[in-house]
C-alpha positions in Angstrom: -5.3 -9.1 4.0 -8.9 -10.0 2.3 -8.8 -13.4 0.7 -9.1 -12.2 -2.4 -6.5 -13.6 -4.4 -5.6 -10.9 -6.7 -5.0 -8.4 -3.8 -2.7 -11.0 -2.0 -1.2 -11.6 -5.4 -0.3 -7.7 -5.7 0.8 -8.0 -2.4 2.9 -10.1 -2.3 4.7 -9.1 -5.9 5.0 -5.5 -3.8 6.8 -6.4 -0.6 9.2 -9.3 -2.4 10.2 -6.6 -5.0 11.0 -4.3 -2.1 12.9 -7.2 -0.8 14.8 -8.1 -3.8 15.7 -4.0 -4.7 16.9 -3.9 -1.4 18.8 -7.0 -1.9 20.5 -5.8 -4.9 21.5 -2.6 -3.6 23.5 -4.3 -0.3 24.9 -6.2 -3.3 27.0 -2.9 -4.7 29.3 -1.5 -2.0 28.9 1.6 -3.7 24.8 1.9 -3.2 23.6 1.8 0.0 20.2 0.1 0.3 17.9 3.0 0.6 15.3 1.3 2.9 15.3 -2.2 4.7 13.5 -5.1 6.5 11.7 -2.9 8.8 10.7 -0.3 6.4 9.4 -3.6 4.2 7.8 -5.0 7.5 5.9 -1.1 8.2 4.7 -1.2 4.5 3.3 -4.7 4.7 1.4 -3.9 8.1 0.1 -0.2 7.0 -1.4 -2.4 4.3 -2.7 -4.8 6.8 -4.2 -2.2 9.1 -6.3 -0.7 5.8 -7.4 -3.8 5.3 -8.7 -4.9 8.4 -10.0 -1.6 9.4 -12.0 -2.0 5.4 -13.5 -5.7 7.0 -14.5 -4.1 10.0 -17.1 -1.7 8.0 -20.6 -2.9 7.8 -21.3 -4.6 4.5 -21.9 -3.1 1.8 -19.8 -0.3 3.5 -20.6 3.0 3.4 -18.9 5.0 0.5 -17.7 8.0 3.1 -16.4 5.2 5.3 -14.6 3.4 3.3 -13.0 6.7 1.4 -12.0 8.1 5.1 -10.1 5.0 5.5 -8.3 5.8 1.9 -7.5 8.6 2.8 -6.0 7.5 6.2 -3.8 4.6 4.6 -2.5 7.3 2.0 -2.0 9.4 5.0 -0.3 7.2 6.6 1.8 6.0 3.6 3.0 9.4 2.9 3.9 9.4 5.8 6.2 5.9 5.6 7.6 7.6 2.2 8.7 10.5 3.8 10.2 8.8 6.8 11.7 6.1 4.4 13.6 9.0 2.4 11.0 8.5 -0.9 11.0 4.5 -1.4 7.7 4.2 -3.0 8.6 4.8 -7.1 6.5 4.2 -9.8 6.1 0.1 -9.6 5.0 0.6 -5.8 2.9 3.5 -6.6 0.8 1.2 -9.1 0.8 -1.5 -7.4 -0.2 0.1 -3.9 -2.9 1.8 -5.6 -4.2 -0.9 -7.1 -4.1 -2.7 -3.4 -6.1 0.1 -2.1 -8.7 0.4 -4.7 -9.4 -3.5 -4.9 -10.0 -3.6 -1.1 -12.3 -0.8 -1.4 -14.1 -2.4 -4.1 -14.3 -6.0 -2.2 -16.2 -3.5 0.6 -18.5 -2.1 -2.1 -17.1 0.8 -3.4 -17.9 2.1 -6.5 -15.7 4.5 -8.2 -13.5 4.3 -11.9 -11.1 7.2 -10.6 -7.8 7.2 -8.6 -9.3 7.0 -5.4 -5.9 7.9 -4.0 -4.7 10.9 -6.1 -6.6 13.6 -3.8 -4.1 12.8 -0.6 -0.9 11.2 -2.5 2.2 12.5 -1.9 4.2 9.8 -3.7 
């Protein structure tokens, strides 16, 4: 990830609160963890891809470029939710949005809507 510290912050609040629901839930014997260390492991690298393939754009990045890779990370984390049975509720949502958009913005984007909303699934 970038070293801006608010986007590792978010991070890193994401993928331990994943960890911990899924925690909890192995906790009851009546509710089966819906998700686990792999699915935890896939979110944290699709993340890791965006963000990488964002730092290999020229700088300032090109606005088309860096919205074709938002849309491919939402792609692709559609794509993780619906393998993953729908993990990504409202907390995620926010806070994988938020992820996106800040690393967008750190490559010069410049937009005030949901860059995400046009290819979101979850």
């Amino acid at each position: 990830m970038p070293p801006n510290p608010d986007i590792a912050s978010i991070r890193a609040d994401l993928l331990d609160e994943m960890a911990a629901y899924m925690e909890r839930c192995a906790e009851d014997p009546d509710n089966e963890p819906p998700y686990g260390k792999a699915e935890i492991d896939e979110c944290a690298n699709i993340l890791d891809a965006y963000a990488a393939a964002i730092d290999k754009l020229s700088k300032p990045a090109d606005h088309a470029a860096i919205m074709k890779e938002v849309e491919r990370v939402v792609v692709a984390l559609n794509e993780f939710d619906e393998r993953a049975g729908g993990v990504i509720e409202t907390e995620e949502r926010e806070k994988l949005c938020d992820i996106i958009y800040l690393v967008a913005k750190d490559a010069g984007l410049q937009a005030d809507e949901d860059i995400t909303e046009q290819w979101r699934d979850w």
